[in-house]
C-alpha positions, 0 to 999 in steps of 0.5 A: 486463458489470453495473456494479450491484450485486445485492441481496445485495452491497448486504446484504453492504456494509450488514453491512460498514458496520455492523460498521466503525461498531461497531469502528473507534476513534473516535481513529483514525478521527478522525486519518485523516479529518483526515491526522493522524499514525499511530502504529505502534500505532494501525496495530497497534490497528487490525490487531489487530481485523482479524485477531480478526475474521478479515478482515486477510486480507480477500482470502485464500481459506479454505482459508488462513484468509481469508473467501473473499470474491469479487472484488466483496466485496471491493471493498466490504468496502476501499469501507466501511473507507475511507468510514468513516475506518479507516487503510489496512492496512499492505499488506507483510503480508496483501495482498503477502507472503502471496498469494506465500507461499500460491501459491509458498511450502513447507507449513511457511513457510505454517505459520509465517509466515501465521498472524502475518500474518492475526492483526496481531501481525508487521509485515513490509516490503518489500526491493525498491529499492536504490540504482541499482535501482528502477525497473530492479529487475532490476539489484539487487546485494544479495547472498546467498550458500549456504553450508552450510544458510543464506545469508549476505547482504550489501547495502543496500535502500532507501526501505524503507516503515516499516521502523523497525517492521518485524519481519520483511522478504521481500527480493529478492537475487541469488543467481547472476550467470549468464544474463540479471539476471532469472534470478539473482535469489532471494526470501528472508525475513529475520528484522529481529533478525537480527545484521548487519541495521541500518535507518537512517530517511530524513527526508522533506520532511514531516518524517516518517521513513517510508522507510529504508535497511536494511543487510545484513552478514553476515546470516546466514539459514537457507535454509529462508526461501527461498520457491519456488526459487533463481533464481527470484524474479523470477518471484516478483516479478512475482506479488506487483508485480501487487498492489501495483500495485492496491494503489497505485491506491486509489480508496476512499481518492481518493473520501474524499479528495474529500470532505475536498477539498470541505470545504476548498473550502467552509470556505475560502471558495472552493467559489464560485469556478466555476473552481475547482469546474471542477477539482474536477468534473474530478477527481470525474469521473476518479475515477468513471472509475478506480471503473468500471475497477476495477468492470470488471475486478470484474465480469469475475472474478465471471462468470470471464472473463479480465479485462484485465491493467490492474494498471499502468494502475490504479496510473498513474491512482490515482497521477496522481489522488492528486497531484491531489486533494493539490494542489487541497487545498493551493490550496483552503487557500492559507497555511494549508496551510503545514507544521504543527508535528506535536507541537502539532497532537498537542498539541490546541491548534496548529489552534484558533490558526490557525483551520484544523484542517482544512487540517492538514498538507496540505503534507506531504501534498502532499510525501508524494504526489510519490513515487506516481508512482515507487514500484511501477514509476515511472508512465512504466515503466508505460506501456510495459508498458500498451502491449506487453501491453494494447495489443499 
């Protein structure tokens, strides 16, 4: 196993670099270095320059219209956007909807749906929980129907990511109540403009309406949306879970942040304090170990063995450590890591008043970061997954 990177990976990462540092928008980059909020456009901004360059799709193969990049590639092309400030893709779209797509949808669903995806233009989202189903998912009781040549659904998703932006949403639904819950579930697209569809924003404890609930009445969909077969979404499911569960890990944007901690430490005058520096050392080491477990499994893709199946413990450890660097910032801050007023911050003039813009808003994110260890299958789900399929 070869931990180093060759000289041409070390080429590809400076050509990588060199394109960020000539295409991000300073504005945005300028908000995500400092956790200032995004808006949908400056998400859509960003996506669009992806998808005119042909690298939304950064982990598509060519033959759908990606680069074709390898696994190390990879890696480094996600590495150079997080260094360099750019906003974390909107994954719903190019990293979970479209791999399963590609690998269980028609011809004409990969016709229709991957070029709006590969180009920024569609926004999708993401219905999976419910309420009563989250972790145990495969007790969802959205409903959808056959009835001639479309579905009719009805039901309620939950904690819905931006779905006050989304266009379009993939959704698991039960479609048969026979055998075992898994076996009745199905995988529908469903288009958000659809009669019947409303999405209601929940309010977190940051202030911020980033998840929603999205009701399903009597919405009607033509059953050419059903990706692969009926009843068999669950299969489905798992697919597109191993990648979200990756995704989640993110350790790109944990060495980011903990620079930004850093930071902190040093302007708040407690950089000095060797038992706080401890902490932070023990954070920078556990995320050292997090990049060469996922240089690990890298390593083992490009020489084509079969890589451990580490998914859940990539997302238990990314998760643990993004509350962590969350917390330290909110210590390091101390009162000035008190909610902001998110208009005035917008405004320009609320963090000279204070005298600490680069504290801002450490608590929402500090809030923002509690879900991480629940969503894409809490951590303790996780764990029993980890020790039947890893540890056998």
């Amino acid at each position: 196993m070869d931990l180093n990177f060759t000289p041409e990976e070390l080429a590809f990462r400076a050509g990588i670099r060199d394109w960020v540092a000539q295409s991000l928008p300073q504005d945005i980059s300028h908000k995500v270095h400092n956790a200032l909020r995004l808006s949908r456009e400056d998400h859509q901004r960003w996506a669009r320059i992806l998808g005119a360059k042909g690298w939304l799709g950064w982990n598509w193969p060519k033959q759908f219209g990606g680069p074709g990049w390898n696994a190390v590639e990879r890696h480094l092309f996600e590495e150079e956007l997080a260094l360099a400030g750019a906003p974390r893709v909107i994954p719903f779209g190019p990293v979970m909807v479209a791999p399963v797509i590609m690998a269980f949808g028609s011809a004409q669903q990969q016709q229709r749906f991957l070029p709006g995806i590969a180009s920024g233009e569609v926004w999708w989202s993401q219905g999976y929980s419910e309420p009563g189903s989250g972790s145990d998912l495969a007790s969802l009781k959205t409903r959808a129907e056959r009835v001639g040549d479309h579905y009719i659904v009805n039901g309620q998703k939950t904690w819905t990511t931006l779905a006050q932006h989304g266009e379009w949403i993939f959704c698991l639904v039960r479609t048969s109540t026979e055998g075992k819950p898994q076996t009745g579930i199905s995988f529908l697209l469903i288009d958000m403009k659809s009669p019947g569809v409303t999405v209601r924003p929940i309010v977190l404890l940051d202030g911020e309406p980033e998840v929603n609930e999205v009701w399903f009445d009597n919405v009607k969909v033509p059953a050419e949306n059903l990706v692969g077969e009926e009843n068999k979404g669950w299969t489905y499911a798992k697919y597109l879970l191993a990648h979200e569960r990756t995704n989640i890990a993110d350790v790109n944007r944990a060495k980011r942040e903990l620079e930004r901690l850093k930071r902190i430490a040093k302007a708040e005058g407690v950089w000095d304090d060797l038992r706080f520096r401890d902490q932070i050392a023990l954070l920078e080491v556990d995320i050292v170990a997090l990049e060469m477990m996922v240089l690990r499994v890298l390593s083992a893709e490009k020489s084509g063995k079969q890589s451990l199946d580490v998914a859940g413990l990539l997302k238990i450890r990314g998760s643990e450590i993004q509350q962590r660097y969350s917390e330290l910032m909110m210590q390091a801050a101390g009162p000035f890591a008190s909610p902001f007023v998110s208009e005035a911050m917008e405004a320009g003039w609320q963090g000279d008043f204070v005298g600490a813009a680069h504290c801002a808003p450490l608590a929402g994110t500090y809030f923002n970061m509690r879900k991480t260890t629940i969503y894409g299958g809490s951590n303790e789900v996780q764990r029993n997954i980890v020790a039947q399929t890893v540890l056998g």
